[in-house]
C-alpha positions as CSV (number, residue, x, y, z in Angstrom):
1,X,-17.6,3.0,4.4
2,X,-20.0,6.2,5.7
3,X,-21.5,5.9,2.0
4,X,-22.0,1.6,2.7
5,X,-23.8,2.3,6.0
6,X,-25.7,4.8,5.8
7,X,-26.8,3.6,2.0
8,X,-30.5,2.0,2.2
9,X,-33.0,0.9,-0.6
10,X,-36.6,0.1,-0.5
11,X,-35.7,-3.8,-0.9
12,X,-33.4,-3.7,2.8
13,X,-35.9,-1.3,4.8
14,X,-39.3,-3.6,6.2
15,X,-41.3,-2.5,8.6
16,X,-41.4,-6.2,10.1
17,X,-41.3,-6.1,13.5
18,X,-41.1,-9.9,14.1
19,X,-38.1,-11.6,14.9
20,X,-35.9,-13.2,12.4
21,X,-34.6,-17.4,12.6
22,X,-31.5,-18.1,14.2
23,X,-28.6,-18.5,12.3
24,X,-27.2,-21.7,12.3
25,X,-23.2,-22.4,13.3
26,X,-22.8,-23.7,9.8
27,X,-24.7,-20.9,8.2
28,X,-22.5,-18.7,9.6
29,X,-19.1,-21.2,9.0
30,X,-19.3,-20.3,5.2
31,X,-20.2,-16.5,5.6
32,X,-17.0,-16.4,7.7
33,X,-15.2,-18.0,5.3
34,X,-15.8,-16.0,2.8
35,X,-15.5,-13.1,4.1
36,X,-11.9,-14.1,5.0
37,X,-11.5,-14.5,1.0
38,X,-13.0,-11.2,0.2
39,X,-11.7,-8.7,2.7
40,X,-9.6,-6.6,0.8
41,X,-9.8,-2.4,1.0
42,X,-8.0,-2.2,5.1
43,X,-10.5,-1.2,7.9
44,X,-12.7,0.9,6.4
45,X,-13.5,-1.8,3.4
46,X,-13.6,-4.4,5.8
47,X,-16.0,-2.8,7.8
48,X,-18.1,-1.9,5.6
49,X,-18.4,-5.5,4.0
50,X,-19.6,-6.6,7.1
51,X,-21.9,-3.7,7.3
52,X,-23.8,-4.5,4.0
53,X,-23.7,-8.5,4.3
54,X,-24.5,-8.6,8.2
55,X,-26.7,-5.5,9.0
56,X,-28.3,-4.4,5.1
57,X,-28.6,-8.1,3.4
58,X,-28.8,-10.7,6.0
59,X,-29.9,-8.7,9.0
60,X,-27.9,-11.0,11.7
61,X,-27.4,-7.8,13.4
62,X,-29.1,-4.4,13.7
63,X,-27.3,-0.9,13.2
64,X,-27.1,0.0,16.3
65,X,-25.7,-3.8,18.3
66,X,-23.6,-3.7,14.9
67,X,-22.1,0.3,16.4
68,X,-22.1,-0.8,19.3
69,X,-19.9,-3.6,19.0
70,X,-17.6,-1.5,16.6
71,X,-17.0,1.4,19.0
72,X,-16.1,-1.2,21.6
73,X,-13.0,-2.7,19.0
74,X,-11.9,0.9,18.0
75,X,-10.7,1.4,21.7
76,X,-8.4,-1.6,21.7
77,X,-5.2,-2.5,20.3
78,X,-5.4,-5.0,17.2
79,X,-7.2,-5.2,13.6
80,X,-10.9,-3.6,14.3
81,X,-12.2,-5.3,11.6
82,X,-10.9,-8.7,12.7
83,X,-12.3,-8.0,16.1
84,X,-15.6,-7.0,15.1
85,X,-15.8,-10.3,13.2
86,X,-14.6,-12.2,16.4
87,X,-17.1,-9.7,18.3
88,X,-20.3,-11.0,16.4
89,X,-19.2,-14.2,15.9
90,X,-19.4,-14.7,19.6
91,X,-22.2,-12.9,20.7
92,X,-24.3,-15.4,17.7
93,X,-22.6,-18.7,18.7
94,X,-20.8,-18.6,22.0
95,X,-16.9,-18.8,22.1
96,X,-16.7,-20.7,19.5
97,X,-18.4,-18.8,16.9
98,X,-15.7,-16.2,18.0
99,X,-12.8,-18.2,17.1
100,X,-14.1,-19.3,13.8
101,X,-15.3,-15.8,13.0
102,X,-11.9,-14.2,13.7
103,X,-9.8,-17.1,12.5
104,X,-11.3,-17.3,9.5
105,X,-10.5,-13.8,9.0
106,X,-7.1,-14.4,9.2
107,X,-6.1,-17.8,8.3
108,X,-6.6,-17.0,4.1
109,X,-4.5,-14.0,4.2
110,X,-1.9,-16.3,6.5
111,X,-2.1,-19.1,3.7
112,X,-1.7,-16.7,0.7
113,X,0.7,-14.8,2.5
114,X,3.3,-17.8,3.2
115,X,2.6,-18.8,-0.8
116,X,3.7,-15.0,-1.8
117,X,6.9,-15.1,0.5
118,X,7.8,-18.3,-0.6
119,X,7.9,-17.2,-4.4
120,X,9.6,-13.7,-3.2
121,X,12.2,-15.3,-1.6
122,X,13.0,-17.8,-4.2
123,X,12.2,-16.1,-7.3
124,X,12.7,-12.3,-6.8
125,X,15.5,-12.1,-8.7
126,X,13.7,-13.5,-11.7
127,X,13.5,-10.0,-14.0
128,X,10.0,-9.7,-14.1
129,X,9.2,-10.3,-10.0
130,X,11.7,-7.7,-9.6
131,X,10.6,-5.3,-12.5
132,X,7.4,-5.5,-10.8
133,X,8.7,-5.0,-6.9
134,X,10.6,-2.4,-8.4
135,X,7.3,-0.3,-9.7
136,X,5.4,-1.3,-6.7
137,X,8.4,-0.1,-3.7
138,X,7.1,3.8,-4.6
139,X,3.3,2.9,-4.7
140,X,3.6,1.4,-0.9
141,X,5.6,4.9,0.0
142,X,2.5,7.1,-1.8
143,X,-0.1,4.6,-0.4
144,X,1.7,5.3,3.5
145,X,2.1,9.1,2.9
146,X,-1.6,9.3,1.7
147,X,-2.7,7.1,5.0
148,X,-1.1,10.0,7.0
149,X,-3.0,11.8,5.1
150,X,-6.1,10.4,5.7
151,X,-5.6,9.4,9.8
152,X,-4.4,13.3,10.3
153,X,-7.7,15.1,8.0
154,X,-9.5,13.2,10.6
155,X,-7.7,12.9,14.2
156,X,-6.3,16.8,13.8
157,X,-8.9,19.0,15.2
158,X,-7.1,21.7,16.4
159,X,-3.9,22.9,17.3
160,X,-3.1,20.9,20.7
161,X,-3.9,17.9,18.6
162,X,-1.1,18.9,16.0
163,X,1.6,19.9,18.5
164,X,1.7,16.0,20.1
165,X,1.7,14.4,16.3
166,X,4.9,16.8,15.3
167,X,6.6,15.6,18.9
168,X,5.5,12.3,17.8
169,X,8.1,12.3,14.7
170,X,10.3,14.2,16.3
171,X,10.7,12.2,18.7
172,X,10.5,8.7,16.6
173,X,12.6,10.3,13.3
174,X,15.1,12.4,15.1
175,X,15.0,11.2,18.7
176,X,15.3,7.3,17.6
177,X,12.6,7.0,21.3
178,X,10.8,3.6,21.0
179,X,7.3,3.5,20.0
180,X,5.8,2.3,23.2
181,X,7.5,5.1,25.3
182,X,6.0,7.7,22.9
183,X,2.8,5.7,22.7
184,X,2.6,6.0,26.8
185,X,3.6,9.8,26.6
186,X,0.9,10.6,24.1
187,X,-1.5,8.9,26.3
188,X,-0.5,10.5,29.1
189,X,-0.7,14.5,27.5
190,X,-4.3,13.5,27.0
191,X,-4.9,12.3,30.3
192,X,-4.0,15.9,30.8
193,X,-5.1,17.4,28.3
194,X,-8.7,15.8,28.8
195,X,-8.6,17.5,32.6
196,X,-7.2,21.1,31.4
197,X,-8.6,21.4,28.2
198,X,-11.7,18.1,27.6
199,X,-12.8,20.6,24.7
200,X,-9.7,20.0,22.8
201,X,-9.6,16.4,23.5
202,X,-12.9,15.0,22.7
203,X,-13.4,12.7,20.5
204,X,-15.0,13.2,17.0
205,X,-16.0,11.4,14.2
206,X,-17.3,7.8,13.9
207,X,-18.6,4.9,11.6
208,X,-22.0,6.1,11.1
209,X,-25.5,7.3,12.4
210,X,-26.7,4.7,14.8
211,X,-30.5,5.9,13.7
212,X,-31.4,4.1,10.9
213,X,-32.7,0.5,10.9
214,X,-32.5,-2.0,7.6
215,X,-35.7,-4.2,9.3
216,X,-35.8,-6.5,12.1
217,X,-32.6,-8.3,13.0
218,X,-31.6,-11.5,14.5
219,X,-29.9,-9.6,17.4
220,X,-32.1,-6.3,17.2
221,X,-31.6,-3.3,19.1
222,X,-33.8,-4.7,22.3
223,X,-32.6,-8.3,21.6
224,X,-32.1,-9.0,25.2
225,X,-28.0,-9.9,25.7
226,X,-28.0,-13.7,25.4
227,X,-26.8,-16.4,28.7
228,X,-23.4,-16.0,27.5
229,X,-22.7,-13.0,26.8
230,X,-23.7,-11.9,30.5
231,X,-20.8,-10.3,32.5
232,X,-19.3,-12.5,35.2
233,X,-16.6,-12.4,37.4
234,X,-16.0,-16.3,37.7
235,X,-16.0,-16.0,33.2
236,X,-14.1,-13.6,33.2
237,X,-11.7,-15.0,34.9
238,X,-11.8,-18.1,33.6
239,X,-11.2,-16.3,29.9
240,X,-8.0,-14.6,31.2
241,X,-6.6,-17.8,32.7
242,X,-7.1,-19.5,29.4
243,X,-5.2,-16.9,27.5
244,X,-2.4,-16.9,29.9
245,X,-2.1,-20.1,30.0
246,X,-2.3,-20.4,25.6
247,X,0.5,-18.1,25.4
248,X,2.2,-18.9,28.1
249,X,1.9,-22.9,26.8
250,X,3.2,-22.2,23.1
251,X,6.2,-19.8,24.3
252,X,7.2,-22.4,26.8
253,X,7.4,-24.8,24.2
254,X,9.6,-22.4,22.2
255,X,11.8,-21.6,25.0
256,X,12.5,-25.3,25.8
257,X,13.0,-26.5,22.4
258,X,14.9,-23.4,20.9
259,X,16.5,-21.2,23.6
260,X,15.7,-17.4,24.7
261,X,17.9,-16.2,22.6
262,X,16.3,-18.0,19.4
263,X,14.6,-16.2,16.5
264,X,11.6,-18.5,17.6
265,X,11.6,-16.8,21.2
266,X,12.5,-13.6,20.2
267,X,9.4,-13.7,17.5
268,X,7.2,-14.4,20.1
269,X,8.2,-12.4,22.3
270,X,8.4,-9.8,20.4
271,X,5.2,-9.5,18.5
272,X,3.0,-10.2,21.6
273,X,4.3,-7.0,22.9
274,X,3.2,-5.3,18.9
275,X,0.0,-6.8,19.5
276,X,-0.8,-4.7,22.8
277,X,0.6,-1.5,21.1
278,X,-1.5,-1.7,17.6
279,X,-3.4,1.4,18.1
280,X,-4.2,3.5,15.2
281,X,-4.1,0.6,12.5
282,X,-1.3,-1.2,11.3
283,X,0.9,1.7,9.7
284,X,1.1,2.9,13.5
285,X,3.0,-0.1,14.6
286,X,4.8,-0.8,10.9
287,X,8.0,1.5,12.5
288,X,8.0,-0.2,15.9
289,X,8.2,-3.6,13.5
290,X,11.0,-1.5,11.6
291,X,12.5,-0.9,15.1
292,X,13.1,-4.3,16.4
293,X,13.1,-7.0,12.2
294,X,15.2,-4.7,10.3
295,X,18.0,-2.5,13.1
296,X,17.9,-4.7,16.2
297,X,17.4,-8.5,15.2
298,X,17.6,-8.1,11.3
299,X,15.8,-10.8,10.4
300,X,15.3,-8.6,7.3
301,X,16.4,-5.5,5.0
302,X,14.8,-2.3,5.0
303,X,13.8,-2.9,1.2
304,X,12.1,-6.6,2.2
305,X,10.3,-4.8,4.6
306,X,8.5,-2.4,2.0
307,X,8.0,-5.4,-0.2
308,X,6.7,-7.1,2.7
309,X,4.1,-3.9,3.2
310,X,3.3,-4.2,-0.6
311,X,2.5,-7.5,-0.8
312,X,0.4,-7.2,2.6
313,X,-1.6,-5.0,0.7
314,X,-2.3,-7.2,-2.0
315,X,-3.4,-10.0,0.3
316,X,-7.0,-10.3,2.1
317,X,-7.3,-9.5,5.8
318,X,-5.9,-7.3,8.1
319,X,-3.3,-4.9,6.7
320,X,-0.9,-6.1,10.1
321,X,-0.4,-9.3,8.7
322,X,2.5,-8.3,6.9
323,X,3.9,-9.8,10.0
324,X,3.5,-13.2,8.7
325,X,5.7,-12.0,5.9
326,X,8.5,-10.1,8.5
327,X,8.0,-14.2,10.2
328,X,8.4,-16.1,7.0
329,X,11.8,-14.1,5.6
330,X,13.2,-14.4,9.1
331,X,12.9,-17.7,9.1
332,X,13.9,-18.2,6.2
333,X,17.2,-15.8,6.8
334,X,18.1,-17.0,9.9
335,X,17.4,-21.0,9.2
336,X,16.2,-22.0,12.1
337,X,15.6,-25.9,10.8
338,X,18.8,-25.8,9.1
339,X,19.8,-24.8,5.2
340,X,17.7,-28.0,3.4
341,X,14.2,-26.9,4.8
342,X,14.1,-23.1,4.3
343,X,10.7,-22.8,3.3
344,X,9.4,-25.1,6.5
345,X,11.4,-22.5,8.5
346,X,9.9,-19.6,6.9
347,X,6.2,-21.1,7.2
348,X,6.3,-22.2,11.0
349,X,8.1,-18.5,11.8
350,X,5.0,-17.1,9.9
351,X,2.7,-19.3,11.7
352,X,4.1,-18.2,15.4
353,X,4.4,-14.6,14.4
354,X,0.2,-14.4,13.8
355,X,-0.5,-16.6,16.8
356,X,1.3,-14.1,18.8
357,X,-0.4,-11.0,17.0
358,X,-4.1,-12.4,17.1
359,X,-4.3,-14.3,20.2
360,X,-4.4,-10.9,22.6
361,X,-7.3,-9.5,20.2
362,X,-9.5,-13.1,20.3
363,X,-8.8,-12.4,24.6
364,X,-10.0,-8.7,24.7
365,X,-13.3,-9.9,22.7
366,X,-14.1,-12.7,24.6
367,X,-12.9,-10.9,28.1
368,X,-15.0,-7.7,27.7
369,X,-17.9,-8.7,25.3
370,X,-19.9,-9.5,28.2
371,X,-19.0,-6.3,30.5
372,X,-20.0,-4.2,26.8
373,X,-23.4,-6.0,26.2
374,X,-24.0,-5.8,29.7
375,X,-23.5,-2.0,30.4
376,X,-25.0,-1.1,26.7
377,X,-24.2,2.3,27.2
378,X,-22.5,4.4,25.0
379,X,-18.5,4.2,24.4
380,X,-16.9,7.1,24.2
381,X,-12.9,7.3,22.9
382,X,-11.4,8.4,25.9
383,X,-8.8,11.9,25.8
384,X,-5.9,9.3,26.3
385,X,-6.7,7.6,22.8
386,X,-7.4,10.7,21.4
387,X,-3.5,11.6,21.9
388,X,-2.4,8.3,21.0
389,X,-4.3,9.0,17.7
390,X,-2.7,12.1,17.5
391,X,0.7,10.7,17.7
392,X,0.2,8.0,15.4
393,X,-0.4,10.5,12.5
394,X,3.2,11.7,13.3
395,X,4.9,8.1,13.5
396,X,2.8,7.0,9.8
397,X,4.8,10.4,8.8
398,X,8.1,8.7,9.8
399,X,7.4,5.4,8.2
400,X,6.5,7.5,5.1
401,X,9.6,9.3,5.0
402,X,11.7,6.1,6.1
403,X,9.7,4.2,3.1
404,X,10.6,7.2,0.7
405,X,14.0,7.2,1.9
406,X,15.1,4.0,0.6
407,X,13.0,3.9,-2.8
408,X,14.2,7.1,-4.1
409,X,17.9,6.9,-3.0
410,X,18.4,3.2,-2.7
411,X,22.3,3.1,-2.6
412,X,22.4,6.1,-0.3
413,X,22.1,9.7,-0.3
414,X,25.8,9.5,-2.0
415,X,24.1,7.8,-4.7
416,X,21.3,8.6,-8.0
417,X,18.1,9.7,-6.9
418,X,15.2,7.8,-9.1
419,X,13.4,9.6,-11.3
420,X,11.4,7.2,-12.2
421,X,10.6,5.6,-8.6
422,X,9.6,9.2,-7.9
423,X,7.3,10.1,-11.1
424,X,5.6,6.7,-10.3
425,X,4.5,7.5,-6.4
426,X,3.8,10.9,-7.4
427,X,1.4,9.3,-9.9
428,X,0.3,6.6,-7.0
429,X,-0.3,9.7,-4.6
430,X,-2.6,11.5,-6.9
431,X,-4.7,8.6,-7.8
432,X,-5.1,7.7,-4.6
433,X,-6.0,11.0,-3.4
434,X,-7.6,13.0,-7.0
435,X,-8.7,10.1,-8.4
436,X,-10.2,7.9,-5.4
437,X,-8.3,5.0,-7.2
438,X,-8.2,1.8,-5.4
439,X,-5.0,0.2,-3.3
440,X,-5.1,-2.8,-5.3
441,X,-5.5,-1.0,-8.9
442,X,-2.9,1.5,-8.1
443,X,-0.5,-1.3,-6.9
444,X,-1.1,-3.2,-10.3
445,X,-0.9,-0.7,-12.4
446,X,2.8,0.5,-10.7
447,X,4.0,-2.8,-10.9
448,X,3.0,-3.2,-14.6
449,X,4.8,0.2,-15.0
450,X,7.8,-1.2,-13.2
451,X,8.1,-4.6,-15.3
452,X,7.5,-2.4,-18.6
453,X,10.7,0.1,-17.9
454,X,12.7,-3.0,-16.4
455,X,12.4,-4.5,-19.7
456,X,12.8,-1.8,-21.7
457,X,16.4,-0.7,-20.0
């Protein structure tokens, strides 16, 4: 993504200093549309789509409003690059242009999603859907083991830094803690950290050099913060009764037509509490999901789950919306509208599952746009998030070695070990990592390896 933004040629840089047109809601309608079709490649892809499209080509937004806004999603829990989207969405068309922006982020990879489980769940015994699973399982354990990887080359500066990600899997692998209670104590050892030793705790990195400027923008760096994106206390309280009052609306209705104790209710209540704990990406909270679908409710298997992850990968969008999938087999499992309508059941558990992940991120957006634009200041990662980043690298760790677990023993340690599930996410691991291949090549290419020795034996 550093290579997207910081990547200029003599047709995007202008020395035009006049303002450009507004863009109109429609206008932007069909950008966000597509770009809810094309956002493949997780975070950093994302990201930098946007970057090139909104900042290089169309100049909607300049580099530094664009940084700006992207810092601000990197502090909260939820998909950045679905927040950024919902982010400048809002700050070019009001509310609205927030909800189409995010939604339209999300609803493809929803859509495509509920298609994919459906034909999982109904065909996956069909030879070659489950030759292909089969070569895909170890290429979603490399692709997690190489995002540990990745999050810890970054987010590990120093020793202080590594000690709280090994008490992380510790305490999540042998421990069996819950994520939010180590999330909360790796927050708190860098509150305290921060005080004792703020050298150790700082926070590093970024998305880019805020320096460089592609031309005059639509919303350029002086581009004075528009009526509604002005900080109020009467909006802002009007935003957080509205989202109360949209969750608490759709879980009533849950609760009165199903029970508590439904898979409905329990959904909901369940994912709105992953929502407020997705820092660090989606792999951070994929073993907290593990936690509660697969050993307390079991609305699915630990191998679904990694099939779940695979084809989440394989879908546009936001990486966590392999919790549409974790919605649509539990559904589907439990048949909650009865054994004749198992794909309606699967579908309208998919559906409440992402209303209950996404609606907390459209809230933060639309509740602290205005105080961001307002203060215009410079946000800085705070030494509690820096420890929560920390620990994250240790729970991905955990998910890695829970993912590897299954693939490469799958009756057990008492049973084979797979050779050949192992030689392929070896193979994944060093494509990814030697070879800078792709997600979506090295997940086609396993599962084309998979079918081929399914067939052949």
């Amino acid at each position: 993504m550093t290579n997207a933004i910081r990547h200029t040629s003599a047709a995007t840089q202008t020395d035009s200093a006049s303002e450009r047109p507004a863009v109109s809601f429609g206008q932007a309608f069909l950008f966000w549309l597509k770009l809810g079709f094309i956002s493949f490649g997780g975070p950093a892809g994302q990201i930098a789509i946007m970057h090139e499209e909104l900042v290089q080509r169309r100049r909607w937004i300049s580099e530094r409003r664009f940084l700006h806004a992207l810092n601000y999603c990197m502090v909260l829990p939820g998909p950045e690059a679905q927040q950024l989207a919902t982010y400048i969405g809002w700050l070019m068309h009001k509310t609205w242009g927030g909800i189409v922006a995010g939604g339209l982020f999300v609803l493809p990879s929803l859509f495509i999603l509920v298609a994919l489980s459906w034909v999982y769940m109904a065909f996956g015994d069909v030879p070659a859907v489950a030759g292909a699973l089969y070569g895909i399982k170890p290429a979603v354990t490399a692709i997690v083991v190489f995002a540990a990887y990745r999050i810890g080359s970054r987010a590990l500066r120093n020793g202080m830094l590594w000690v709280i990600a090994a008490a992380a899997f510790i305490a999540i692998f042998a421990l069996k803690l819950p994520f939010p209670l180590i999330v909360l104590a790796a927050g708190v050892a860098g509150y305290a950290g921060g005080r004792l030793a703020p050298d150790k705790f700082t926070a590093g990195g970024g998305h880019g050099s805020a320096a460089e400027s592609f031309g005059a923008a639509m919303i350029d760096d002086h581009t004075p913060a528009p009526e509604h994106a002005r900080f109020t206390w009467r909006g802002f309280a009007r935003v957080l009764a509205v989202g109360l009052l949209l969750w608490c609306a759709v879980l009533g209705a849950i609760v009165a037509a199903t029970g508590w104790h439904s898979t409905l209710s329990q959904m909901s209540w369940f994912f709105t509490k992953a929502a407020l704990l997705t820092f660090g990406g989606a792999y951070a909270v994929l073993p907290y999901v593990y936690q509660a679908a697969v050993e307390h409710h079991q609305w699915l298997t630990p191998l679904q789950m990694i099939d779940g992850l695979a084809l989440g990968e394989t879908t546009p969008g936001p990486l966590i919306m392999v919790v549409a999938f974790v919605g649509f087999v539990g559904g589907w499992v439990q048949e909650i509208l009865g054994p004749d309508k198992l794909f309606l059941a699967g579908t309208l558990a998919a559906a409440v599952v992402t209303w209950f992940t996404f609606l907390p991120s459209f809230v933060f957006i639309l509740l602290g746009g205005p105080l961001v634009e307002t203060t215009h200041g410079d946000l800085k990662f705070t030494a509690p998030l820096t420890g929560i980043t920390a620990a994250v690298v240790g729970v991905i760790l955990n998910l890695a070695v829970f993912f590897a677990y299954h693939v490469l023993w799958p009756q057990g340690l008492q049973g084979r070990f797979d050779w050949f599930s192992a030689a392929v996410g070896i193979g994944a691991f060093l494509a990814l990592w030697r070879f800078k291949a792709g997600v979506m090549v090295t997940i086609a290419a396993c599962g084309a390896l998979g079918v081929a020795w399914t067939l052949m034996v």
